[in-house]
N, C-alpha and C positions, 0 to 999 in steps of 0.2 A: 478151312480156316483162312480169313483173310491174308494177302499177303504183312510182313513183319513190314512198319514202316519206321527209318528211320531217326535218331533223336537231333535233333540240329545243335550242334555247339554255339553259345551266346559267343561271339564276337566280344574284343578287348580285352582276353586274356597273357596274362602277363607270362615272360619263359619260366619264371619259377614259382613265382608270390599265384599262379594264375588270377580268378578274381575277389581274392584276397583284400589289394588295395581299396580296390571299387565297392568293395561291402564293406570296408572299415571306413571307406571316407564317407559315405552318403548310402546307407544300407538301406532304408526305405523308398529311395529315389530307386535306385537299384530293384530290386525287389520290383517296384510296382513296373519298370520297362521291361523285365523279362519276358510280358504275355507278347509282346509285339513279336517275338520270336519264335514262338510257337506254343501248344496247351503243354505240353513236355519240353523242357529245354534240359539242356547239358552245362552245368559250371564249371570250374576249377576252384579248388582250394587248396592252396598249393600242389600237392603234384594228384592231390584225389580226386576223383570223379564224384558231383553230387546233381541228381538231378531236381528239377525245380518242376513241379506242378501245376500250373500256371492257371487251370480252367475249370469253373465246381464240379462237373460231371467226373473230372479223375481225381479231384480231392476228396468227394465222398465216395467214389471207388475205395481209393488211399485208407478212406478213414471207417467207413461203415460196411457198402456193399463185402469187400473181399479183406478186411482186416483181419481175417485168419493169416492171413500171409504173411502180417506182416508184422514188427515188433516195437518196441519202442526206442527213437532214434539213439546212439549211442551218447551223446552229447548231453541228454537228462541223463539218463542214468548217473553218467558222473559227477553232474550238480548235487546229488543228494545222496551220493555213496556214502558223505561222513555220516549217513545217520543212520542206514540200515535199512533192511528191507521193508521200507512206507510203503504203504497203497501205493503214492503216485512214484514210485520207484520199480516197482516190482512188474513183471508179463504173466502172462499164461494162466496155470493153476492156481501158484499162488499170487495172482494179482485177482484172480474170480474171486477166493476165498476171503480175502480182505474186504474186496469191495462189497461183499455180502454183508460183510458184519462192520462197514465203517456207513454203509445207507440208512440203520433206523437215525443217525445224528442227523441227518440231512430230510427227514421224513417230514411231511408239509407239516404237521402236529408239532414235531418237535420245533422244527421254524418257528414256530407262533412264539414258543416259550422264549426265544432270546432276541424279542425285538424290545426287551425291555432291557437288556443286558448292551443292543445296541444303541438303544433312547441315553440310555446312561454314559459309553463312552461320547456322545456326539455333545449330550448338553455340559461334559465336565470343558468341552474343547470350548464349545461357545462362551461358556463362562469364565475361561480364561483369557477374554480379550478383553481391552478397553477402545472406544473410540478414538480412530484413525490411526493404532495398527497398523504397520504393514507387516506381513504376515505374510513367510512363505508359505508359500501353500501346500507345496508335495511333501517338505518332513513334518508339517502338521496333520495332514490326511494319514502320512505313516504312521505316527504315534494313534493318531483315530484307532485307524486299522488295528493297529498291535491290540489296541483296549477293546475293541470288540469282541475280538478272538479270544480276547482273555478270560473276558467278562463271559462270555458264551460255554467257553468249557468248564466255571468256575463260579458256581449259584452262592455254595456255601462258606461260612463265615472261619471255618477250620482252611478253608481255601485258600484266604486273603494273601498269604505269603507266597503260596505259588503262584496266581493272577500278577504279585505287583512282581514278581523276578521275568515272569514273560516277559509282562510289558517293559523290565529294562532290559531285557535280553532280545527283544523283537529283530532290533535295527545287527545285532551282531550276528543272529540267525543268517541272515538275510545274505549279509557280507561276507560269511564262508561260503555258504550256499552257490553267490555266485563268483568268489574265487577258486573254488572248488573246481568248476567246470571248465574255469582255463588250465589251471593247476592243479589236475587230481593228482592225490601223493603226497607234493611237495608241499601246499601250501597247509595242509593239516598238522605238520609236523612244526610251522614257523611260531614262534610265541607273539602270536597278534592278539588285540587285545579281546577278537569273539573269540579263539579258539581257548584262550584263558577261561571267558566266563561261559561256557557251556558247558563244563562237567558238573559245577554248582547248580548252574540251573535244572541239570538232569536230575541230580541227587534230592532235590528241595521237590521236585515234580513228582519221583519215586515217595517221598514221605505222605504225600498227600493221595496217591494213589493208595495208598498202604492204608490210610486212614479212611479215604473212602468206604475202601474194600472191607474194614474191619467194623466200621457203622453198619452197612449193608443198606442204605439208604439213598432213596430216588430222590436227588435232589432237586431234579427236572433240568439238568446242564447236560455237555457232553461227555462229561468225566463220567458222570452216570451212567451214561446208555451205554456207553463203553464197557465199562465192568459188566452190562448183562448180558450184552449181545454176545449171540454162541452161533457156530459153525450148522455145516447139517450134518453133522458126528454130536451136536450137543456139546464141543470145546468151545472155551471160552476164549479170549483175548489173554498173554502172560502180562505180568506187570510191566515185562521191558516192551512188549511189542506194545502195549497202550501209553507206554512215556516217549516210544520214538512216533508211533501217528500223532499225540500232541507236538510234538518239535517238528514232525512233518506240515502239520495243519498251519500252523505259525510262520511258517517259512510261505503256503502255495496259500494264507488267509488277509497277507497283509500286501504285498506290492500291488498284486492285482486291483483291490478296492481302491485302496490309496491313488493309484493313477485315476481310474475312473470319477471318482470324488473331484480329484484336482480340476478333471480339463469340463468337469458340469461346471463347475464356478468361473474358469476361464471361460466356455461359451456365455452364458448369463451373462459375464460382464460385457462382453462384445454386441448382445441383444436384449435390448433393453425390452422388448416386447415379450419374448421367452421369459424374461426375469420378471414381467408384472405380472404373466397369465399364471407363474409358479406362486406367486405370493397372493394371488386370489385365489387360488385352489387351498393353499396352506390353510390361510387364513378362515377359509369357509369351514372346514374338514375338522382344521384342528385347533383354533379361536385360540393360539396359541401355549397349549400343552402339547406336552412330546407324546408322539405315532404309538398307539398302542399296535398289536397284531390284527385288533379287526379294521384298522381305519385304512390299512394300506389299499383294500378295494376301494377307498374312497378318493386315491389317489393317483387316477389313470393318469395325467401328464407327469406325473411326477414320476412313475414309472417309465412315462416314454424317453422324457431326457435320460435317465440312465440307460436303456434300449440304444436309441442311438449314440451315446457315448461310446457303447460297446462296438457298434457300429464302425464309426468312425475312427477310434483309438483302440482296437485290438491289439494282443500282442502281435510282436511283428513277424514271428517266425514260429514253425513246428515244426517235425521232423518224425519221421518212423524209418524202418528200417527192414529190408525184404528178407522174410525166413528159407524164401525159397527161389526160382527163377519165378518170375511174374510177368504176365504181359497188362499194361497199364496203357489204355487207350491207344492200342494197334500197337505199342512200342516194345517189344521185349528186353525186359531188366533180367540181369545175372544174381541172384542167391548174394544178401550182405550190401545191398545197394543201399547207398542212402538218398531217403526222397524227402523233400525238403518243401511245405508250402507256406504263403504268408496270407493268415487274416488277413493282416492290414493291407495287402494289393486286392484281395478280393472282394473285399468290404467299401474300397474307396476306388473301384471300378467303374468306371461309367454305363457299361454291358449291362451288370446287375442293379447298379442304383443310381437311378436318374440326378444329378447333378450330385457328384458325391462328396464334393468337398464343402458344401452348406450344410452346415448342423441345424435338420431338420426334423424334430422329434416328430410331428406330423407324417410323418410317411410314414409310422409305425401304428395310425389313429385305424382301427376297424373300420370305420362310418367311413372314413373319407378314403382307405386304400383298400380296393377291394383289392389287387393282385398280390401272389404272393413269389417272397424269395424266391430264387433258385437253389435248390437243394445243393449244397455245396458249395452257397456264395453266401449262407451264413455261421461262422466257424470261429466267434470269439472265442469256446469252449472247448475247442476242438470236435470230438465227436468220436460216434462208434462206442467199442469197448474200453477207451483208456478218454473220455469223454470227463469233463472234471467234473467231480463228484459236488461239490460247491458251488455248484452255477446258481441257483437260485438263493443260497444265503448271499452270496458276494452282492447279485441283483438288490434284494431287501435291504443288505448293508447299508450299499450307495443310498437308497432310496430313502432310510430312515436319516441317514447324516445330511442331505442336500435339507429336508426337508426341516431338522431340526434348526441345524445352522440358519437357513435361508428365513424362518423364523423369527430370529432375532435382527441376523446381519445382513448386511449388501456387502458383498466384496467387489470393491472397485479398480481397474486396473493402474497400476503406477502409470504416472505422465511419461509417455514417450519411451517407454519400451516395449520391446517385441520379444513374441513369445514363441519358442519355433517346437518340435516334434523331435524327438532323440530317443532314441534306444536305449531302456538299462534291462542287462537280462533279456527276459522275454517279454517285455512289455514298452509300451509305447508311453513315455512321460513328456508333460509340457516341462520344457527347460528353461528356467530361472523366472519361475512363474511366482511374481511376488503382485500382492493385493492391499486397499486397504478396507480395512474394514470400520463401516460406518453404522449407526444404531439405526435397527428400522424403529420409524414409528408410522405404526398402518393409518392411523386418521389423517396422514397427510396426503395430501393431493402426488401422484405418481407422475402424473403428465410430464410434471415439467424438469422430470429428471437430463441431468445431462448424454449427451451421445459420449461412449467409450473411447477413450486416448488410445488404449494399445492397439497393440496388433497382428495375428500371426502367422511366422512366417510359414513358407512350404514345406514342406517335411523333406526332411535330411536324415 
């Protein structure tokens, strides 16, 4: 066996905070300087050892090759302890078991069925604007979001009660979810105002599950395929485990989209060339009615900007956690280690993607890139066995909401602000990313649109 090589400690760590401060000031800056230091480096978090993965070849070790080893980091699991054992909560047995019977909702067939459930939340968004607008963008994309997910698990008209407490309950999910993970315990027990309305919302989700169950009817949603799908014992799903996957789904179906959604419309604004090739695609595809399920093939750029959004604005952190000793590219880890990798340094490498900070849907074009990724330097999804089971609804999401919106409106950026990169959670949001929104109308000449005011900054 080769010799055990070293792991090098990142430099500017503090005697007690170690690099604590340095990830709470500027975590993405951080994050993306740690490869300078080696493909495995060593952190501090206050007095803990966390090591950082820095190179594809040991994050798809990390994540696919030898994921037997390894578990999921300790830091989810606390995010989503108030809810109970989710799919994306759960390891081992019972995370195989779940994710058996949580895949036919995610099945390309069923996909088809709720691109009309997300045609519906995107045209209610568009139609709630007037000319010039300004319109924040991320808590509109999160409302988006919330209604998708709603609309998706929730076909039927005995439904309608549980859809609209989602959708007001989306944004409170979300806000235990991630005070939860700095404050597992304490913060469950505070009278804030999500942990108030969550038990209603359970109760209201149990009635309808109840009711499902007691029609015994495929209503072509996820509530549906839930109640049928059975283990390889031939057990079914209980009504509690199918009310907490819906309060799970809700929580990992809305930030993600939401971001991705936001920062397509911030590039668009800033490219006005991107934004006319997207409105000649719309326009041809779909002469302005909303995307049904067969038109998405007819919507390759439009699927490419959500491709490199994902690209570009991954979340900015994961984490797994060693079941055992491990040796991880020559470096031997101790049993209970935690390893730590970021999308977003891998993604916005120079190594793996040639100019990485141009938002360039085209490098994702068949015809024109013959080469492809490196295995392990694409990981918005994570990967392996605990690989998000929603990667391509989330995909479709984006792609029906750019598409519907973009439709109707231009979103233009406010005069003279900037738009910089920040972390909420696990994901990468544009910060104080406000637009306005103006009426298209397609028989006008495009040329002689104006060049974009804002601007955005580096990622912080």
């Amino acid at each position: 066996m080769p010799a055990t090589l070293p792991v090098p400690d990142v430099p500017g760590s503090w005697p007690v905070a170690g690099h604590l401060p340095r990830l709470a000031r500027r975590p993405l800056d951080f994050l993306t300087s740690l490869a300078d230091h080696g493909d495995l480096v060593r952190i501090r978090l206050g007095h803990k050892p966390v090591y950082v993965a820095t190179h594809p070849d040991l994050v798809r070790t990390l994540l696919v090759t030898d994921a037997h080893a390894y578990t999921r980091g300790i830091g989810h699991a606390k995010a989503l302890s108030f809810i109970g054992p989710i799919l994306v909560a759960t390891t081992g047995e019972p995370h195989r078991r779940q994710r058996r019977m949580m895949q036919p909702c995610f099945h390309r067939q069923r996909l088809g069925s709720y691109v009309a459930a997300m045609s519906a939340a995107a045209t209610e968004t568009a139609e709630s604007w007037s000319a010039h607008d300004v319109v924040d963008v991320l808590p509109v994309m999160t409302d988006l979001a919330t209604a998708a997910i709603a609309k998706s698990l929730f076909f039927s008209e005995r439904a309608a009660h549980a859809e609209a407490e989602l959708r007001k309950v989306g944004n409170a999910i979300l806000q235990v979810a991630r005070m939860s993970a700095i404050l597992p315990g304490i913060y469950r027990r505070l009278p804030t105002p999500g942990n108030r309305q969550l038990p209603p919302a359970r109760a209201i989700i149990e009635e309808t599950i109840a009711t499902y169950r007691a029609e015994g009817r495929d209503h072509g949603d996820m509530l549906s395929t839930l109640l049928r799908t059975t283990d390889a014992e031939g057990i079914g799903l209980t009504d509690e485990e199918i009310r907490d996957e819906i309060m799970g789904l809700a929580i990992t179906g809305i930030g993600g989209p939401a971001a991705i959604t936001s920062w397509i419309f911030h590039e668009l604004g800033q490219n006005p060339d991107l934004e006319r090739r997207l409105h000649d695609e719309i326009d041809t595809a779909l002469d302005g009615r909303p995307p049904g399920h067969r038109d998405l093939n007819r919507l390759p750029f439009t699927q490419r900007l959500v491709k490199e959004a994902l690209r570009k604005y991954p979340g900015w952190v994961g984490a797994r956690r060693t079941r055992q000793p491990v040796r991880l590219g020559g470096h031997e880890l101790p049993a209970a280690s935690e390893v730590m990798y970021s999308a977003y340094a891998l993604q916005n490498d120079p190594r793996w993607y040639p100019e990485p900070q141009r938002f360039d849907p085209d490098r994702w074009d068949p015809e024109r890139n013959a080469g492809r990724v490196k295995k392990g330097a694409w990981v918005p999804f994570a990967g392996g066995v605990y690989k998000c089971i929603g990667d391509a609804f989330t995909e479709t999401e984006a792609a029906v909401a750019v598409a519907v919106i973009a439709s109707r409106w231009r979103l233009r950026p406010v005069p003279g602000r900037s738009v910089r990169a920040v972390h909420q959670s696990t994901h990468v949001i544009p910060g104080k990313l406000r637009m306005i929104a103006e009426p298209r109308n397609r028989n006008v000449d495009q040329a002689g649109r104006s060049a974009p005011t804002g601007s955005v900054a580096p990622a912080h």
